[in-house]
C-alpha positions as CSV (number, residue, x, y, z in Angstrom):
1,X,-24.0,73.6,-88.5
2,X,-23.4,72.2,-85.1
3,X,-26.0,70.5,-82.8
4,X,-26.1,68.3,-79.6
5,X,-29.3,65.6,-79.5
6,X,-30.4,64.6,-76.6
7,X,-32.6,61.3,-76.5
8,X,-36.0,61.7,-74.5
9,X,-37.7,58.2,-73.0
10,X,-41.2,57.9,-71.7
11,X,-39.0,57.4,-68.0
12,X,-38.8,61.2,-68.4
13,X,-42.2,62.4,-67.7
14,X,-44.4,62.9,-64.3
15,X,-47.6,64.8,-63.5
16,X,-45.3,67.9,-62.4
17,X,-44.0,69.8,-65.0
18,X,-40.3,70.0,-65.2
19,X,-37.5,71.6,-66.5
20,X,-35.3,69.2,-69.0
21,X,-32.9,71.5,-70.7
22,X,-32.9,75.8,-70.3
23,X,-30.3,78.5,-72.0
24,X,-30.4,82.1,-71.9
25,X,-32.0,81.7,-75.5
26,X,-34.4,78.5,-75.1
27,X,-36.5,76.0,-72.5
28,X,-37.9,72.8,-72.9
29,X,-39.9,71.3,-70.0
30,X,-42.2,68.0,-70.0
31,X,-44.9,66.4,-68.1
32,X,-47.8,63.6,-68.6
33,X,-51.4,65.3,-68.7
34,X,-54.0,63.3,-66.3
35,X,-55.0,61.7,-69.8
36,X,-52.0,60.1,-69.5
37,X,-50.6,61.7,-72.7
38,X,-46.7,62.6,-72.4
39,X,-45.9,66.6,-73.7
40,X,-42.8,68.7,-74.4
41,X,-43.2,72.2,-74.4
42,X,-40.7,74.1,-76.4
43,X,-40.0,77.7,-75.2
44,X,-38.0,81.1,-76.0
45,X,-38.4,84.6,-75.2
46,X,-41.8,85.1,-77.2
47,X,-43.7,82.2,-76.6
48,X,-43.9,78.3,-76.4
49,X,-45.3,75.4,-78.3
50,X,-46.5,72.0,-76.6
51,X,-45.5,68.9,-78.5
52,X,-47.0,65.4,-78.3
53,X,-43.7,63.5,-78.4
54,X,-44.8,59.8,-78.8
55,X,-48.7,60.8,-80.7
56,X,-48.0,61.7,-83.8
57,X,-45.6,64.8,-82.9
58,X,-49.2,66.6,-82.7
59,X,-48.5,70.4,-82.2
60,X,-51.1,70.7,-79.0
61,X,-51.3,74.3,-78.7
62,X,-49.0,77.5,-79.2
63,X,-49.0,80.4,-78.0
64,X,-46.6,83.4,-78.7
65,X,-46.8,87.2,-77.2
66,X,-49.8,86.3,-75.7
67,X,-52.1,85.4,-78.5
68,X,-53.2,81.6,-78.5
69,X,-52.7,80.4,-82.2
70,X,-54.8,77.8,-81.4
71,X,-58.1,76.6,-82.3
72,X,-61.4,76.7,-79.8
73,X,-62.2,73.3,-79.5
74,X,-64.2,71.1,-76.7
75,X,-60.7,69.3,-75.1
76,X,-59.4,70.7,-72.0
77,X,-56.4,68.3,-72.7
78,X,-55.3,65.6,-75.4
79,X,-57.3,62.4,-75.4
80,X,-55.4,58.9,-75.7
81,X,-56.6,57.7,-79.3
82,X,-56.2,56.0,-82.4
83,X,-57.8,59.1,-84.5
84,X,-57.8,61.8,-85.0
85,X,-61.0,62.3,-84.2
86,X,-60.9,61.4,-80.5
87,X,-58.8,64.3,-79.6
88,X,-59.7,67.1,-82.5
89,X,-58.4,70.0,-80.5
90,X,-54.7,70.5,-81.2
91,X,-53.1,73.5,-83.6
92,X,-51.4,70.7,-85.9
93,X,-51.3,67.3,-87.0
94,X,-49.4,65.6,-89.4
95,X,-52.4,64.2,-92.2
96,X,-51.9,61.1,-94.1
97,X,-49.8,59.1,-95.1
98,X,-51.1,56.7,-96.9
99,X,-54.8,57.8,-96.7
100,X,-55.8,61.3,-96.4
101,X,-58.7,63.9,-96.0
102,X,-62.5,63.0,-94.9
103,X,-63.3,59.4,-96.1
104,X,-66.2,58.5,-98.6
105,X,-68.7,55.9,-98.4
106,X,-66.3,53.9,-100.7
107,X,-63.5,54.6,-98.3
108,X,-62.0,52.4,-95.5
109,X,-59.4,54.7,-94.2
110,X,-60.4,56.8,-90.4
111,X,-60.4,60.8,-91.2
112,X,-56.9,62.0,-91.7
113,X,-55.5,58.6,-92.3
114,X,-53.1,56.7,-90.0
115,X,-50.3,59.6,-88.9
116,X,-52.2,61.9,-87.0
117,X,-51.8,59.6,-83.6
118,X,-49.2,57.6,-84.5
119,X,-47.5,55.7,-81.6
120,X,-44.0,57.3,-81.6
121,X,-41.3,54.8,-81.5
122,X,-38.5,57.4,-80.6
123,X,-37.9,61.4,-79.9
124,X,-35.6,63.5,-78.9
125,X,-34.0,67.1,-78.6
126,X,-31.6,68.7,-80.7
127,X,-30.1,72.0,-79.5
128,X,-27.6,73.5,-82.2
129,X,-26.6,77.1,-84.5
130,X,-26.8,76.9,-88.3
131,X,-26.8,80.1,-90.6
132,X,-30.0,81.4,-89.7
133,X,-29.1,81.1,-85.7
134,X,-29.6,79.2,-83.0
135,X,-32.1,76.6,-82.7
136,X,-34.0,74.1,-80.7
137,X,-36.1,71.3,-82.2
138,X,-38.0,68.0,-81.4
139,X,-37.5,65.1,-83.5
140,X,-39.0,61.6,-83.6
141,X,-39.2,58.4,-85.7
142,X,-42.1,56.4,-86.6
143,X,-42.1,52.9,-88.7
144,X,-45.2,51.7,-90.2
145,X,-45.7,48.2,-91.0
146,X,-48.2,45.8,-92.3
147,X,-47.6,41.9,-93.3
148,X,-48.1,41.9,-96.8
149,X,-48.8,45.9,-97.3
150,X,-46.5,49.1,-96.7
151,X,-44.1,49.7,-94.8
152,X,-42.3,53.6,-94.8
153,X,-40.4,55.2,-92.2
154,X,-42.0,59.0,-90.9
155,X,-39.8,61.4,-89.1
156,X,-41.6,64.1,-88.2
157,X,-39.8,67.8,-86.7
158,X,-40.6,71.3,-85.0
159,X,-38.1,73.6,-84.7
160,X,-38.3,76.9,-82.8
161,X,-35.5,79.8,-83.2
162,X,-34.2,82.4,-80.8
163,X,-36.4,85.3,-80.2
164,X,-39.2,84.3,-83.1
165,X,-42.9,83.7,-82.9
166,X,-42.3,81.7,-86.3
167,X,-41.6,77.7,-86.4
168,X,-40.7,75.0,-88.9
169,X,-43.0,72.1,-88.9
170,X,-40.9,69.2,-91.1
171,X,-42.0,65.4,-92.3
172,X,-39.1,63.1,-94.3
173,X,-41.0,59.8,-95.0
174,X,-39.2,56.8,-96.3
175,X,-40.4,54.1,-98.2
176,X,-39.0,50.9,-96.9
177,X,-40.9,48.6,-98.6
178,X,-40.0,46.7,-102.1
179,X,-42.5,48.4,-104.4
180,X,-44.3,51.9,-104.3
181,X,-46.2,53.3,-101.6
182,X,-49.2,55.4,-101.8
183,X,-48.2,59.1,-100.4
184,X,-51.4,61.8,-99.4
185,X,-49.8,64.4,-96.9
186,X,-51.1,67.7,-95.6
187,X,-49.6,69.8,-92.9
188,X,-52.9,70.5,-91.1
189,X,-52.9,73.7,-89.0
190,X,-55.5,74.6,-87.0
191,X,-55.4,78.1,-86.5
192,X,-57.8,79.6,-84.4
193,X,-60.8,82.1,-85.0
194,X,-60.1,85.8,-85.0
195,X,-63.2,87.9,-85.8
196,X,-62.9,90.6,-88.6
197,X,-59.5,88.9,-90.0
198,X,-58.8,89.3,-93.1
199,X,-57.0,86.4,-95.6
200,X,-54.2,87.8,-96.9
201,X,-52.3,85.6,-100.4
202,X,-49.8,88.6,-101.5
203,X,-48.4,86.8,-104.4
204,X,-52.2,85.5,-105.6
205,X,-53.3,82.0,-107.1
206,X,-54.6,81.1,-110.6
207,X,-58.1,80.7,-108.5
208,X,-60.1,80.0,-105.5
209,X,-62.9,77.3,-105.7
210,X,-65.2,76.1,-102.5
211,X,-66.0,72.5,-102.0
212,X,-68.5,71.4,-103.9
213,X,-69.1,67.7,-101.9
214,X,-70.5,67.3,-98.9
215,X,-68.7,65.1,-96.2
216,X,-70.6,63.0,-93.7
217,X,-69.8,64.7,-90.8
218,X,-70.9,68.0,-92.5
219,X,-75.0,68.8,-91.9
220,X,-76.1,71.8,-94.0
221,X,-78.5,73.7,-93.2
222,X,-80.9,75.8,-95.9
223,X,-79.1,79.5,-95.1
224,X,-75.8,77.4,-95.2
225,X,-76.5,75.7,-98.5
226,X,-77.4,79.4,-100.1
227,X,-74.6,80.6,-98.9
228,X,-72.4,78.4,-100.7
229,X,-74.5,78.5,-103.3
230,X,-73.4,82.4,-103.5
231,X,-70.3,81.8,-102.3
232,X,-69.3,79.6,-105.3
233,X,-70.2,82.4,-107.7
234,X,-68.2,84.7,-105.5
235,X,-65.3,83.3,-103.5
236,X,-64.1,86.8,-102.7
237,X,-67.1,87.1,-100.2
238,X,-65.0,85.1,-97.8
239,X,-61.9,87.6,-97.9
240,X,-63.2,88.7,-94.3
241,X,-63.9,86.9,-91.4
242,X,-67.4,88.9,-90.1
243,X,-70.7,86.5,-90.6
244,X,-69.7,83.9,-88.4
245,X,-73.3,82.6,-88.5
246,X,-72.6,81.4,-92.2
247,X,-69.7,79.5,-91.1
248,X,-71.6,76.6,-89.7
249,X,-71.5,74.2,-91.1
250,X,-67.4,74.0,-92.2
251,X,-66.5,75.7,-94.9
252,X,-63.5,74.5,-96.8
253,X,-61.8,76.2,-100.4
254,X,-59.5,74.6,-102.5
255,X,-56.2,77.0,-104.3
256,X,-55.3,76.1,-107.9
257,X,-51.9,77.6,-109.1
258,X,-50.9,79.3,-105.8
259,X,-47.7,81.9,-106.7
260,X,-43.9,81.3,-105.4
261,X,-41.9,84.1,-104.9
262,X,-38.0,83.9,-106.8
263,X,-36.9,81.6,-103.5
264,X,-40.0,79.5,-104.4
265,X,-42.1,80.1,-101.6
266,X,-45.8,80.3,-101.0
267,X,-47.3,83.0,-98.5
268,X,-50.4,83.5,-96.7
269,X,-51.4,85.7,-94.0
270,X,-54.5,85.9,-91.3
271,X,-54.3,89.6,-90.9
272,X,-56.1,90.3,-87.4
273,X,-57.8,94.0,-86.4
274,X,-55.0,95.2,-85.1
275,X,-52.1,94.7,-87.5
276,X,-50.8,91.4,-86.3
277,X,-50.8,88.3,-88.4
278,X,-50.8,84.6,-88.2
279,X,-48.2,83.7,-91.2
280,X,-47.9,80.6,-93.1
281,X,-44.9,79.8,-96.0
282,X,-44.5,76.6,-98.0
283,X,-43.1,75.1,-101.5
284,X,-45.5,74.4,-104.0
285,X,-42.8,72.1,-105.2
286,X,-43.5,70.2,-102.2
287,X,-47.2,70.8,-101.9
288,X,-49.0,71.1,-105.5
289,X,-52.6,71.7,-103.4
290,X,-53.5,73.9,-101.0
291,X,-57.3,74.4,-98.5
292,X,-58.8,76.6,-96.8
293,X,-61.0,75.4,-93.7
294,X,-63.3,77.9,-91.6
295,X,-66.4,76.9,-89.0
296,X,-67.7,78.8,-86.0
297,X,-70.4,77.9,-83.9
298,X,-70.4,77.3,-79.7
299,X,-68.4,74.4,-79.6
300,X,-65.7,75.2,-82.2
301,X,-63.8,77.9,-84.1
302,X,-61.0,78.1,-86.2
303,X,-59.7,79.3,-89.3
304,X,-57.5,77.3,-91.0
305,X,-56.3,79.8,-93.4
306,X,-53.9,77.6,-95.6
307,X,-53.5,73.6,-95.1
308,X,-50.6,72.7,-98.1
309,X,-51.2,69.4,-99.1
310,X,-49.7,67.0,-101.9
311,X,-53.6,66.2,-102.6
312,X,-57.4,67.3,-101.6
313,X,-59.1,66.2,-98.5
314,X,-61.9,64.2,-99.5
315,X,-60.7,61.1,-99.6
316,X,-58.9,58.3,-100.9
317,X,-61.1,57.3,-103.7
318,X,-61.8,60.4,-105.2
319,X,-58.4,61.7,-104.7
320,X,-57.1,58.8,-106.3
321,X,-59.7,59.1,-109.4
322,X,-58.6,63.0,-109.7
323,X,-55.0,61.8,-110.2
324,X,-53.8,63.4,-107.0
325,X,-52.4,60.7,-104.8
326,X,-48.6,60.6,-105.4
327,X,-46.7,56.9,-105.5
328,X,-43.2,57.1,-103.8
329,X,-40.9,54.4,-105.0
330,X,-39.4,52.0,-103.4
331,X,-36.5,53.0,-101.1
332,X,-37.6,56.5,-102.2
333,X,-37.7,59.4,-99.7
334,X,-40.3,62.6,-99.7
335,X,-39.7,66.2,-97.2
336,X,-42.0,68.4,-96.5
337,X,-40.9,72.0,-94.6
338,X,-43.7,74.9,-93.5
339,X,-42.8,77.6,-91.5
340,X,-45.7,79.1,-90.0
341,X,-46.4,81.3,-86.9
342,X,-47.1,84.7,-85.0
343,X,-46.2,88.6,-87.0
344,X,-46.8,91.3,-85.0
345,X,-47.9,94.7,-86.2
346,X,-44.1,95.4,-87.0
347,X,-42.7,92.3,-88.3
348,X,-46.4,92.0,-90.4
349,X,-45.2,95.7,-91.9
350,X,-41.8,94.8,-92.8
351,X,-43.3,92.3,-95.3
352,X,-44.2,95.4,-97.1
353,X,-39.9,96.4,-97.5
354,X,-39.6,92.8,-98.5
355,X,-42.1,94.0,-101.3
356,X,-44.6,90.8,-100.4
357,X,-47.1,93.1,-99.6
């Protein structure tokens, strides 16, 4: 492999969008949003991706042959903040680390834990070939630390290859400290509402089950509480995406015993009306959970189709008490790698040579 970085600096970025580095294969331009919230946007021939360099390395939005992966939500533009919470319309965040999912009573962690807005300490570009081509990707450090609690190292990626609407989202986190750190990640991807779409998982799971607790955020309604009431008994009933009026409140599934192909790989598909497809691959060696999130109503949509996770979101407490919150020894270091996108009609139907569907 060969690769040049190039080191970005806040120094960089103005109200005017501008070019930093363009080939024949690949663009990156940057510029501050009147928020005052620095972005790179990463660009090739099908599409581009805008980046929050120093927050988090939040995917803001992406958009490839013309179809916005990205979530409706009610932000014309990222939101300085601390949470998650304050600026809840991007396509991905990074969830965790050290606290994960919607917090309980019993919880003191913010929704999503700590990552999600981190303040950056350093990014930069890397332009380079390896075996499967060439390559650009946005990189950045982050080191967490408390006096007398944890201290870990994140390093959070994107990478975008020549003349494809798929990317690689990556997170290495180091533990720095002298004993274990608590570890609850989940590559959170918030893809947006297509109407009839169909969930496609080609290599199955041992089973579906629908979230039985009920978050404080989340306000059911009697049709809504039916509905899951049914929809427990019948998980299938949510193969299609056409009763958007029972998708308000959220609606989130968990995936036990989701199937790798011989490389070890997960796949799940949001097949849209006209043969395209959002696509989403992962490890279950590096993610042993997996949601589901769906909710439509006038100020949001999106379907989340898979969100691979090393635990449940519902919190530190009761992930803790169902055994799922992983301890990373000290010194130890944990990757994560999803590569998740745009298929067209075509690229969606050669799937079907590769025999995954």
């Amino acid at each position: 492999m060969s690769s040049t970085t190039v080191a970005l600096f806040p120094q960089l970025f103005s109200e005017v969008e501008k070019t930093l580095l363009e080939s024949a294969e690949f663009k990156v331009s940057a510029w501050t949003y009147p928020s005052g919230v620095l972005a790179v946007a990463l660009q090739n021939s099908r599409g581009r991706i805008v980046v929050l360099p120093y927050m988090g390395q939040m995917i803001w939005s992406a958009v490839f042959d013309g179809c916005d992966l990205t979530m409706r939500n009610m932000f014309s533009q990222p939101r300085p903040s601390s949470t998650v919470i304050g600026t809840y319309g991007c396509f991905m965040f990074h969830s965790g680390l050290l606290r994960n999912g919607c917090p309980s009573p019993e919880d003191d962690h913010p929704l999503h834990g700590e990552m999600p807005c981190a303040a950056m300490d350093r990014a930069w570009l890397e332009v380079g070939e390896d075996a499967s081509g060439a390559f650009l990707r946005l990189g950045g450090e982050y080191e967490y630390v408390q006096g007398f609690g944890d201290h870990y190292q994140a390093n959070p990626s994107v990478t975008l290859r020549a003349g494809s609407a798929l990317f690689d989202i990556g997170m290495q986190v180091t533990n720095l400290a002298g004993k274990p750190m608590d570890l609850m990640y989940m590559a959170h991807m918030n893809y947006a509402y297509v109407a009839n779409a169909r969930f496609i998982e080609p290599l199955g799971m041992q089973r579906a089950r629908v979230r039985s607790s009920v978050p404080a955020h989340v306000r059911p309604t009697p049709a809504w509480s039916e509905y899951m009431a049914v929809l427990t008994q019948e998980p299938a009933l949510l193969n299609t995406l056409n009763t958007p009026e029972l998708y308000d409140p959220e609606i989130v599934c968990f995936f036990d015993g989701v199937q790798a192909d011989a490389q070890g790989d997960a796949h799940f598909l949001l097949q849209h009306p006209d043969g395209a497809a959002f696509y989403t691959r992962y490890k279950p060696e590096q993610f042993e959970h997996a949601a589901r999130w769906v909710l439509h109503n006038a100020d949001q949509q999106v379907a989340a189709f898979v969100l691979p996770a090393t635990c449940e979101p519902e919190g530190y407490r009761a992930e803790l008490a169902k055994g799922n919150v992983r301890s990373l020894a000290a010194g130890a270091k944990a990757g994560f790698s999803v590569t998740t996108g745009y298929l067209s009609d075509a690229e969606r139907q050669g799937l079907k040579v590769s025999g995954l569907l």
